[in-house]
C-alpha positions in Angstrom: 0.0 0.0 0.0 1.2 3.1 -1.0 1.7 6.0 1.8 -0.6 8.7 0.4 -3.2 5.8 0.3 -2.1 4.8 4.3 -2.5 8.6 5.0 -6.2 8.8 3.4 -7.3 5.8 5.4 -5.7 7.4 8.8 -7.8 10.4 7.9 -11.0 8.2 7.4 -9.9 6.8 10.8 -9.6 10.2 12.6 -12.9 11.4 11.1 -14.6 8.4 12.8 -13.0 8.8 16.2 -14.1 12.6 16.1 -17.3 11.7 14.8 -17.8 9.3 18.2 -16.6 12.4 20.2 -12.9 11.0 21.2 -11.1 13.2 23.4 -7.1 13.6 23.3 -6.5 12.9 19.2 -3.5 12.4 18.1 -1.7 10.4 15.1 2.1 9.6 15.4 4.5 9.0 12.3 6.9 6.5 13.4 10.2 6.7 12.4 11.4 3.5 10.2 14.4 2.6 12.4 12.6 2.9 15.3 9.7 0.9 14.4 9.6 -0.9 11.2 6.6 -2.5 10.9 4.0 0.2 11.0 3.8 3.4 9.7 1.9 5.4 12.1 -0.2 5.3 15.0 -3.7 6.6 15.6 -3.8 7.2 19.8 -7.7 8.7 21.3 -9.1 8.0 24.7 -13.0 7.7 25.7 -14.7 8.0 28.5 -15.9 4.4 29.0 -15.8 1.5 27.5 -19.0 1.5 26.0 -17.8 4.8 23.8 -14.2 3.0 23.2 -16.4 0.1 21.5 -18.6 3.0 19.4 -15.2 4.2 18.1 -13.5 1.3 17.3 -17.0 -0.2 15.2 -17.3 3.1 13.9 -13.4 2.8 12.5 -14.0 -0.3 11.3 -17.4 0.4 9.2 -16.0 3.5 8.2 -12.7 1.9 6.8 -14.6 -1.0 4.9 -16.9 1.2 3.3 -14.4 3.6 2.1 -12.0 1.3 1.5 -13.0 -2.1 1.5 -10.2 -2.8 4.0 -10.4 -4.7 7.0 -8.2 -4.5 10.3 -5.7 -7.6 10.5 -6.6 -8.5 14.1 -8.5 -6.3 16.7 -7.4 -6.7 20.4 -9.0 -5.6 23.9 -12.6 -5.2 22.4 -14.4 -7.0 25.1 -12.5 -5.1 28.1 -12.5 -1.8 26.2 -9.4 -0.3 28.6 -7.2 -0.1 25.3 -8.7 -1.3 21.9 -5.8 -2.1 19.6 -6.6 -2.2 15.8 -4.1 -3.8 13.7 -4.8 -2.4 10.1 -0.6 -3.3 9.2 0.5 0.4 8.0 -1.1 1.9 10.8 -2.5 0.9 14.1 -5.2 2.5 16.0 -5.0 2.1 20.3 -8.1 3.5 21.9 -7.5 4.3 25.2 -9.6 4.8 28.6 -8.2 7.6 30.1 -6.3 5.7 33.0 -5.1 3.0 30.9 -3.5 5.7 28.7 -1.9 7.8 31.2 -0.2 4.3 32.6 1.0 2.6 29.4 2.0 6.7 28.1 3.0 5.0 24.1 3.3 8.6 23.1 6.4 9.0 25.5 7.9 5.5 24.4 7.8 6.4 20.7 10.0 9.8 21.0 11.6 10.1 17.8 8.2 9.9 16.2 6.8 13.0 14.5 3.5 14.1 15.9 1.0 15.1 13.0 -2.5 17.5 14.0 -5.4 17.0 11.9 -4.2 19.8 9.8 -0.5 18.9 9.3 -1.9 15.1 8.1 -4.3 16.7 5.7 -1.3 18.9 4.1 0.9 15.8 4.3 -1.3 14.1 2.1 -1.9 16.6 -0.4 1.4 17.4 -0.8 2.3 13.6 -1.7 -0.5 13.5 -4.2 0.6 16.4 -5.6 4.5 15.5 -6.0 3.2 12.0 -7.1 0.7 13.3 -10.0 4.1 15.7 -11.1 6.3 12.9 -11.4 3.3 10.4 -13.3 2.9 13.7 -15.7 6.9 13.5 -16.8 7.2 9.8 -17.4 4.1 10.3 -19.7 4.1 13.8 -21.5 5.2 13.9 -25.0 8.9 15.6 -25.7 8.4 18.9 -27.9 9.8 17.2 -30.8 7.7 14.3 -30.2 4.5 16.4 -30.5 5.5 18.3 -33.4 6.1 14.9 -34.9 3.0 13.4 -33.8 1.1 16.8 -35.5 2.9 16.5 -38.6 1.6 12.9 -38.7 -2.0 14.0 -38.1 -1.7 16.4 -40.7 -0.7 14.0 -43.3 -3.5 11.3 -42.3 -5.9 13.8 -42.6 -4.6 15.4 -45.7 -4.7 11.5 -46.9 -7.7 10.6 -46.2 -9.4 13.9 -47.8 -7.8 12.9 -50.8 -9.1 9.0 -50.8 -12.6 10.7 -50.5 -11.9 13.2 -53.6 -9.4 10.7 -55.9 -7.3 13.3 -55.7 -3.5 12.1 -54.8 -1.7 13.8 -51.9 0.7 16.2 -53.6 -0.8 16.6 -57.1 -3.9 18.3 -56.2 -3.5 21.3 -57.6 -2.1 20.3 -61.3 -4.8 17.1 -61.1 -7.3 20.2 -61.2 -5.6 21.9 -64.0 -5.0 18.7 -66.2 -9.0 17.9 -65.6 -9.6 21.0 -67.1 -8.0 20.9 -70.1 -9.3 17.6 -71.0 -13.1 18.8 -71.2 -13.7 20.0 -74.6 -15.8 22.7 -74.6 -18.8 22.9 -77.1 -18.8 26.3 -79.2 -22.1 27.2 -79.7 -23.4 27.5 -83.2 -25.2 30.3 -85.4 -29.1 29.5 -85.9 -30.1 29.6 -89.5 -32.4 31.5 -90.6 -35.8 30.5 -91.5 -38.3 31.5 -93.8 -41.8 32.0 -92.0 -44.8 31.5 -94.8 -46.7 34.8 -95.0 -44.1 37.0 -93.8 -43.5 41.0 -95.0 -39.8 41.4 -96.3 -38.3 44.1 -94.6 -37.2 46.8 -97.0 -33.7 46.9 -97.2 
């Protein structure tokens, strides 16, 4: 999975927890040395279980209907003191408020960057961005490559008008003239004269 996709699906993930009213949001990049098999972390706390269970269902719907991803394994659900949801590039811990302040994860993971809603968002757009840049240059025509490809055009055109006329590309022009001289022209003829029956001579 690509990381702009990880980061849209950490979004999804923070929507839901706000949506459920989470308290004490944050997400956590984790530094790839330190901790190798996820990418970030996605830390909230409720104020029971009951609304630590809303938030992790709500993730979960939210996630397959965007998505159609599911978490890898899902952890504490029936206890509800700390949720863990595997989904492999991130995980999600949702906390009750004691449980969080005893276990602390933000202060074990200290050479992770902390990300607001805001700076996530910006994140993301920025790596589309930068990745939609770099798809445009290994696919845009060179200059020369266009001009070549319009010359081309021009010709198949300028072909094809020619199969619809029978005219041949290049000999338009004296094809026109050479038609020309090759229809003989009728001169028109003097009308004779006639006689009417009965008719006064003019007097000359």
């Amino acid at each position: 999975m690509s990381k702009s996709d990880t980061r849209r699906m950490v979004l999804a993930a923070l929507a839901a927890c706000e949506e459920k009213k989470a308290e004490d949001i944050r997400v956590l990049e984790l530094d790839p040395a330190d901790a190798a098999f996820t990418d970030f972390f996605l830390i909230c706390s409720g104020a029971n279980g009951r609304q630590n269970q809303a938030i992790a269902q709500e993730i979960e719907l939210r996630l397959k209907r965007e998505f159609g991803t599911y978490a890898h394994s899902v952890e504490g659900y029936r206890q509800a003191e700390w949720i863990l949801l595997d989904y492999v590039d991130f995980v999600v811990h949702i906390f009750a408020v004691e449980q969080r302040a005893a276990y602390n994860i933000e202060r074990l993971r200290k050479t992770a960057n902390s990300l607001t809603l805001e700076e996530l968002k910006k994140s993301l757009v920025e790596k589309v961005a930068a990745a939609r840049k770099s798809a445009h240059k290994k696919t845009a025509p060179t200059k020369g490559a266009v001009s070549g490809m319009a010359k081309k055009t021009v010709v198949k055109t300028a072909k094809k008008a020619g199969a619809k006329t029978g005219i041949k590309l290049g000999a338009k022009a004296g094809a026109k003239k050479s038609a020309k001289k090759r229809i003989p022209v009728a001169k028109p003829r003097k009308l004779a004269k006639r006689k009417v029956p009965g008719a006064v001579p003019k007097k000359k």
